[in-house]
N, C-alpha and C positions, 0 to 999 in steps of 0.2 A: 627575649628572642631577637637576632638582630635580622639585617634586611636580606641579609645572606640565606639565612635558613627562611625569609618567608619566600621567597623566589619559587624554589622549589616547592614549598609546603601548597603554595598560593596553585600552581599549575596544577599540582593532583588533585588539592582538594576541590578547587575549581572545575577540573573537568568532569570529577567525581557527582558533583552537586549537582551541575548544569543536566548531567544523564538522569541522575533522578530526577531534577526538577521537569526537564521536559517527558521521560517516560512516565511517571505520576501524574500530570496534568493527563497526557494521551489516555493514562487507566482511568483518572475521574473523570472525563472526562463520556468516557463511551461508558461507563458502568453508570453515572449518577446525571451529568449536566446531561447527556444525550437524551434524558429522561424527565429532564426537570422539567422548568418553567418556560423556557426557551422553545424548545421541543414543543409540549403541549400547546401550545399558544399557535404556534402554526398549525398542527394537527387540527385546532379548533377549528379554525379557520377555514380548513380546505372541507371540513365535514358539511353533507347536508343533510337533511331531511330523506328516511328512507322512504320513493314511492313504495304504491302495493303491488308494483311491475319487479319491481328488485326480488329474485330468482332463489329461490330455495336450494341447499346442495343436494336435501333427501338422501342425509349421510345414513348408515345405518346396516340392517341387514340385508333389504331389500338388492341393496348392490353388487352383493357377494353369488347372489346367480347369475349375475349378467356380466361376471370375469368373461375378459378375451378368449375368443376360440379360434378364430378364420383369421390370421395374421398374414397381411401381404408386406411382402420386404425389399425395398427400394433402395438401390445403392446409385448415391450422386460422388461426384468427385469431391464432397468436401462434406458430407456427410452421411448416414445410412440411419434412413426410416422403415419404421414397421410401422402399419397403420390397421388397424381391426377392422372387419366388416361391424362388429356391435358397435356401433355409436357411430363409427369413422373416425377412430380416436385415435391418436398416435401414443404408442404402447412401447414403443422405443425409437432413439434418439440417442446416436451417436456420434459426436466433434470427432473425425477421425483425424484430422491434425494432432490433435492433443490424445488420441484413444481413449476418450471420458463419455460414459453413459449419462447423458441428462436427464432421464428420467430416474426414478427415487423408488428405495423399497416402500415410500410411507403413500406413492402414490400408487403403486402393485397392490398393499394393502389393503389401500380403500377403495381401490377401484377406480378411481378419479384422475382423469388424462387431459391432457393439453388437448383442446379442440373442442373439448366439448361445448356446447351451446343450450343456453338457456331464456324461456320469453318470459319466466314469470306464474306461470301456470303449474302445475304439479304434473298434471297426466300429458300434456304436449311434452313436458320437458322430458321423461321417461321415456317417451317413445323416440326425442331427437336421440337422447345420449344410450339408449340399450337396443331401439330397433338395428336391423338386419341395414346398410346403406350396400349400396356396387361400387367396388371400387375399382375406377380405373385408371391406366395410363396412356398418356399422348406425351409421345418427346419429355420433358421437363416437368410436364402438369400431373397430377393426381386429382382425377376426379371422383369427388365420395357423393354419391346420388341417394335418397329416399324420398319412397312414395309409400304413401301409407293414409289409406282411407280416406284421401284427396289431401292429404298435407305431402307438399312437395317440396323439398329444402335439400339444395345442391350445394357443399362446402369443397371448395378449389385453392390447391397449394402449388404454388408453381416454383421452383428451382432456380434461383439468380445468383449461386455463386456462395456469399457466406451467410442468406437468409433465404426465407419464405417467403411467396407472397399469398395473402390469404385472401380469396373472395368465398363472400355469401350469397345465393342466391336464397331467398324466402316472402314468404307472405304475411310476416311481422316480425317487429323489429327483436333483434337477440343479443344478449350476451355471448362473449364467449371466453374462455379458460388458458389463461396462459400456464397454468399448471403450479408443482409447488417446488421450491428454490432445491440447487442442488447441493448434499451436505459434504461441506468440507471445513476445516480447519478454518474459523475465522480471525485468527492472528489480528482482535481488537477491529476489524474491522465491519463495517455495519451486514449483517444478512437480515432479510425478510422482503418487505413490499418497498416500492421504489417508484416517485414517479413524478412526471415534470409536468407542474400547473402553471398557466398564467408566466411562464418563464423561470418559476422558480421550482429548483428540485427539491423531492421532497420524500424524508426518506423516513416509515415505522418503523418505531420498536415494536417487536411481536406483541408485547406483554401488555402496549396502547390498544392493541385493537382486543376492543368485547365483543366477541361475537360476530357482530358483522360490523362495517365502517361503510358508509357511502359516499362520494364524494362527485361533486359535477364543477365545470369549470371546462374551460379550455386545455385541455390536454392532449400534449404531445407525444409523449410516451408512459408505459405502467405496464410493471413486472413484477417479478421476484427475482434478487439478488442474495450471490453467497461473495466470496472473497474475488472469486477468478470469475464467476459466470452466474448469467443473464440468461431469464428466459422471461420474455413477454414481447409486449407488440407494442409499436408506435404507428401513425397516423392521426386522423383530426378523430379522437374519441372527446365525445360529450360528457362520458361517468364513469366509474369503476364502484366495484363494490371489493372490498377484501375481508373475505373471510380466516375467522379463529378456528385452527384446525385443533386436536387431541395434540398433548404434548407442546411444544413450540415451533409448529408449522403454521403460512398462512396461503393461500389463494388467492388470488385476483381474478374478478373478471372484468372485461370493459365492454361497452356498448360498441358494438358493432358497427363499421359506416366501411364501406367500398375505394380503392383497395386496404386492408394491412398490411405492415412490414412485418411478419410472425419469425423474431429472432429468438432463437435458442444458441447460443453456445459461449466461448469463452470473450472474455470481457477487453479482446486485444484492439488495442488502438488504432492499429491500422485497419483494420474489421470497421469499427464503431464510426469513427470521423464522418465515413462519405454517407453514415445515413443517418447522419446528428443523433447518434446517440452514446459520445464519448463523455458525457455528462454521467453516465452509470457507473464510472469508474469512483471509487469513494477515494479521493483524495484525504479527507479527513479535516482535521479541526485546523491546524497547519498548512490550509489549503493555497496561504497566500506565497508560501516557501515552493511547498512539493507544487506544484504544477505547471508552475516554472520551469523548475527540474524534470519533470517529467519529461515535456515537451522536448527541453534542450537535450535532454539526454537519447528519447526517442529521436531525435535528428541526427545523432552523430549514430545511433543505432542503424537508422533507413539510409545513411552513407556508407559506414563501416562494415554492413551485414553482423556483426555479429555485437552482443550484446558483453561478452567481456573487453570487448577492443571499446566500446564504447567507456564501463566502466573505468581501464586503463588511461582513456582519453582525458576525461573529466579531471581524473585523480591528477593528471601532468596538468591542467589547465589550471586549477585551483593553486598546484604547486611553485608555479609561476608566478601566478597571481599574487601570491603571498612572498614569493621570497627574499622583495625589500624589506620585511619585517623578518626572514628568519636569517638574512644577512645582519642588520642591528640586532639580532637577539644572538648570532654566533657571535656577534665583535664584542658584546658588552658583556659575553659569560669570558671569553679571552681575557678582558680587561679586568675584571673579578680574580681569576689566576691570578693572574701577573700583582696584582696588590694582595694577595690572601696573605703575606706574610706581616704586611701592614694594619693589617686587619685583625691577625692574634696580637700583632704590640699594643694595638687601640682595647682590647679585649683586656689585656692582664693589666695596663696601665688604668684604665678605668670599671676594671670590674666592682667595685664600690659603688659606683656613681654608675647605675642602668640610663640616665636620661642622658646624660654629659659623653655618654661613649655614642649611645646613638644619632648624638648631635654631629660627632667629632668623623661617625664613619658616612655620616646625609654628605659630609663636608667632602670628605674625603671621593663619597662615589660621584659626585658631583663635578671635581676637580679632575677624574679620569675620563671621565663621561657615561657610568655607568649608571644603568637604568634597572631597578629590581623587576618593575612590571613588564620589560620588554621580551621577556620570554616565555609570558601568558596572550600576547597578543597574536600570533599567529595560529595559538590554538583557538582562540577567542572566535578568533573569521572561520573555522573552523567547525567550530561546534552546529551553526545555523545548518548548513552544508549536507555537515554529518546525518541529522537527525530526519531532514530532506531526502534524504536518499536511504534512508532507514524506510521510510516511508515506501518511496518511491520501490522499494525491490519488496514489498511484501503486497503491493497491489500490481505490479507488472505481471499480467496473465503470461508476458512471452516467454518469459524467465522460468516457466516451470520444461522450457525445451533450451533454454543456454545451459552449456555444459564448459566447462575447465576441466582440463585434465582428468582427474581420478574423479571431482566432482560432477554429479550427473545432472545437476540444478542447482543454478543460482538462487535461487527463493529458498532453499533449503539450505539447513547447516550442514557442515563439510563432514561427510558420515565418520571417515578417520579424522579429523580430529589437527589434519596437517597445517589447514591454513590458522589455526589460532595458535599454532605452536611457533607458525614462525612468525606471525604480529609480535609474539610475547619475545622474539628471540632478537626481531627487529629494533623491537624498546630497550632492551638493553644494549645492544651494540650501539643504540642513538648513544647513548648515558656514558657508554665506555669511548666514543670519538669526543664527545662533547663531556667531561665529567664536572661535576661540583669538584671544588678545592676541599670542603667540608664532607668527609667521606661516610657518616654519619648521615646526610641528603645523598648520597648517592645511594646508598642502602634504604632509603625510602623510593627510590624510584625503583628501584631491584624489583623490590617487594611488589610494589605496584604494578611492575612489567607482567609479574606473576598472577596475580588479583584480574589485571582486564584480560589474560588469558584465559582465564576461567570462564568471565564474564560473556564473553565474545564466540565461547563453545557452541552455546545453542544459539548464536544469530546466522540469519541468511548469508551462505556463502561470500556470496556479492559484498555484501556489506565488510567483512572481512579481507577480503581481495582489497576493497578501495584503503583500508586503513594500511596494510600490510605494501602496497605499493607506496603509500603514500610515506611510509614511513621511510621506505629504500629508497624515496628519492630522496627524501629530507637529511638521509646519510649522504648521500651521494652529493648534495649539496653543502653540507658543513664540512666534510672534507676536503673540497676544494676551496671555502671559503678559508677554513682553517691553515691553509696551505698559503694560500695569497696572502696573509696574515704575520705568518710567520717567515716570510722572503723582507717583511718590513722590521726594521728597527720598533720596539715599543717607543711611545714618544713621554719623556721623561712629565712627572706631574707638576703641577705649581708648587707644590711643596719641596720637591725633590730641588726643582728651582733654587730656589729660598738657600736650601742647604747649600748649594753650592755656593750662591754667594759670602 
C-alpha cells in the first residue's frame, strides 16, 4: 500500500477511531470507573457516622391518608407553586420558562414533597409533615404556620426571581427535603444526589447509597440532579442525610441553619453563577476541554442572544484558526495531482520490488514538497473541539429553547433528518472540489460521507449544525485556495530538473 492510499485511509480511519475511542471511554467511563475505586474512595470519605437525630422517612402506608387536599396556588413571574395546607409541602412546581413540572409521579406516589421537615423523632415528625399549617401570603412571602399542642414551627419562602428563599422558625433543630430528582433522558450524564464538601463536588451513584448515607462537613450545597435540572438548597449546611428510595430514586435532606437558597428548576448558567451554584452543571470526565468551551461559548451566547449564532461563531473561529493547516493540506493534495502520473510510472516500474518503490515515491514526495500526514492534521485540531462541544450541547439547559429553523431544539436531533443529510452532502462536495488522483480513495470517502450520515442522525442538532457549517466553510476555503493555485505556474521537480539537463 503506498503513501497515496494511506492519506486518505489514515483520515477516515483516524477520525473513525478517535470517535470511538473518546465515546467508549465517556460509556466506561459513567457505566464502570464512575463506580469504581475512584468514586468509592471519595464516597468513603465524605460518610459519617449515623447520629440517632438522623430522621426516619416513615415510608409506607401510613402516608397514603395524608395525600394533599387544601392546595393554595401561587403564580410568581418565573414560576408557579402549589403548596398544601398538610404538611405545608409544595405539591407542585413549575419552571415556566422552560413549561417543566419539577415535581415527579414517584413523589405524587409516595407522598413525599419538597419542604417537608424532619427532627428525628417519629411522632413530631408526622405531625410537622401531615398536620393542618395556614398558609399565607404577603407580597413575595408564603407563610406556612402550625400550632399544634404547643409545638409551633413557622416554614417561609420568599420569591427572588430564579429561587427561594427558605426560612425556619422552630424549637429544635430540623431536617428538611429537597425532594426527588426530576426524570428525564440522562444522555450518560450523572442523575441522583449531588453535592459540594470542603470545596469539592461531589456526586452519587444511586446504586452507592444503602439505605441511608450520612454525611457532615462543611457544606455549601446538596440536591438531586437529572441532566437539565436541580432541585436542592445551598447555604452553610452542617449534614445531609440521602435516602434509597424503591426503584432508583434517591432524597436528600440537609440540616437546616437560617437563611436557604431553596432552588428548583433548570440547570441554566446564567440562573446558577450569581448564586454559586454553577458547579451542578456536570461537565463530565472531559471537564478540562468542555468547560472551557462552555464558558467561551456561553459568552459569544450572552453577546449574540442567540445560541445558533453562537454555535455558527465558534464553527468560523476554529475555521480560521486552522486554515494555515488546511491551506498546506490543499497545496500538498494539488501537488499529489499534479505527480499522480509519476507515481503510476514508479508503480509499474517497481511493482516487484514493494520497498524500492516506496523508497523511490518518500523521494519523490519529498522533492515536490508533499506531505501524506498533512491532511490529518486539521482534522486532528479538530477532534478535541468536536467532542467538547458534543458535550457541551447535551448539558446546556438553554438549548432545550434554541431553535433553527424547522429545528425546535438544539439538544435534540433534527426530527427530519435535513441537517445530516446535508453534513453527508457537504463531505462529498469536499471530496468532489478537492479529489484523490486514485479514484478507488475517493470512493472510500463517498462511502464514508454516507456512514457519518447515519452516524450523525440521532446526534443533538447543534452538534450537526457545527459539523455541517464547518464543512461549507472548509469548501469555501479550498476553493479559493485552489484557485490562487492554479493562476500559478506548477514549479517543475528536482527530477524534472535533471532531465532537462
Amino acid at each position: 500500500m503506498d503513501k497515496q492510499e494511506l492519506d486518505v485511509r489514515r483520515i477516515f480511519i483516524l477520525a473513525v477511531l478517535l470517535f470511538l475511542m473518546f465515546t467508549g471511554y465517556q460509556i466506561y467511563f459513567f457505566y464502570f470507573v464512575g463506580k469504581g475505586e475512584a468514586q468509592k474512595e471519595q464516597v468513603k470519605e465524605t460518610k459519617g457516622e449515623d447520629p440517632e437525630s438522623v430522621p426516619s422517612l416513615m415510608l409506607g402506608t401510613s402516608r397514603e391518608s395524608y395525600k394533599p387536599q387544601n392546595v393554595h396556588t401561587f403564580d410568581f413571574p418565573n414560576f408557579r407553586i402549589r403548596i398544601a395546607e398538610e404538611g405545608g409541602r409544595v405539591v407542585s412546581l413549575v419552571d415556566k420558562e422552560y413549561n417543566k413540572e419539577l415535581i415527579t409521579d414517584v413523589e405524587r406516589k409516595l407522598n413525599l414533597y419538597p419542604l417537608e421537615i424532619y427532627s428525628g423523632n417519629p411522632e413530631i415528625d408526622a405531625k410537622l409533615n401531615f398536620s393542618t399549617y395556614r398558609v399565607l401570603k404577603d407580597g413575595d412571602s408564603i407563610t406556612m404556620i402550625l400550632e399544634d399542642e404547643g409545638l409551633k414551627v413557622v416554614k417561609k419562602i420568599t420569591y427572588k426571581g430564579n429561587y427561594f428563599e427558605l426560612g425556619i422558625e422552630s424549637p429544635v433543630s430540623l431536617y428538611v427535603s429537597t425532594g426527588v430528582r426530576v426524570k428525564e433522558d440522562s444522555f450518560f450524564t450523572h442523575e441522583g444526589p449531588i453535592f459540594k464538601i470542603n470545596g469539592s463536588v461531589v456526586r452519587y451513584d444511586i446504586e452507592d447509597v444503602k439505605g441511608k448515607e450520612f454525611v457532615d462537613g462543611n457544606i455549601s450545597f446538596a440536591g438531586e440532579e437529572s441532566r437539565y435540572y436541580f432541585k436542592g438548597f445551598s447555604g452553610d449546611i452542617k449534614s445531609l442525610v440521602i435516602y434509597r428510595l424503591e426503584g432508583d430514586d434517591t432524597v436528600t435532606l440537609v440540616k437546616s441553619s437560617n437563611p436557604l437558597i431553596f432552588y428548583a428548576g433548570s440547570k441554566e448558567y446564567s440562573r446558577l453563577k450569581d448564586l454559586g451554584l454553577d458547579d451542578v452543571i456536570d461537565y463530565g470526565t472531559l471537564k478540562i476541554f468542555v468547560k472551557p468551551l462552555f464558558i467561551f461559548m456561553y459568552w459569544i451566547y450572552e453577546h449574540l442572544g442567540s445560541w445558533t449564532f453562537s454555535i455558527l461563531a465558534l464553527t468560523l473561529i476554529v475555521r480560521i484558526l486552522t486554515f494555515p493547516l488546511t491551506y498546506k493540506s490543499t497545496v500538498s493534495m494539488a501537488r499529489l495531482s499534479e505527480i499522480a502520473p509519476k507515481i503510476q510510472q514508479l508503480k509499474e516500474k517497481y511493482k516487484d520490488d514493494p520497498v524500492k518503490m516506496q523508497e523511490e515515491m518518500m523521494k519523490l514526495y519529498s522533492e515536490v514538497g508533499f506531505n501524506p500526514m498533512s491532511g490529518c492534521l486539521p482534522i486532528l485540531l479538530q477532534i478535541p473541539i468536536f467532542f467538547a462541544l458534543y458535550k457541551v450541547l447535551t448539558i446546556t439547559a438553554d438549548l432545550q429553547l434554541a431553535s433553527f429553523l424547522w429545528v425546535t431544539s438544539l439538544s435534540q436531533k433534527d426530527p427530519y433528518y435535513v441537517l445530516p443529510i446535508l453534513m453527508g452532502a457537504t463531505m462529498i462536495l469536499q471530496q468532489f472540489i478537492t479529489p484523490n488522483p486514485d479514484k478507488s480513495q475517493n470512493l472510500i470517502m463517498y462511502v464514508s460521507a454516507i456512514a457519518f450520515t447515519f452516524l450523525f442522525a440521532s446526534f443533538p442538532a447543534g452538534l450537526v449544525l457545527y459539523w455541517t457549517f464547518s464543512n461549507v466553510i472548509n469548501i469555501v476555503q479550498n476553493y479559493i485556495i485552489k484557485k490562487m493555485i492554479l493562476k500559478e505556474k506548477p514549479k517543475p521537480s528536482k527530477r524534472d530538473k535533471k532531465k532537462k539537463k
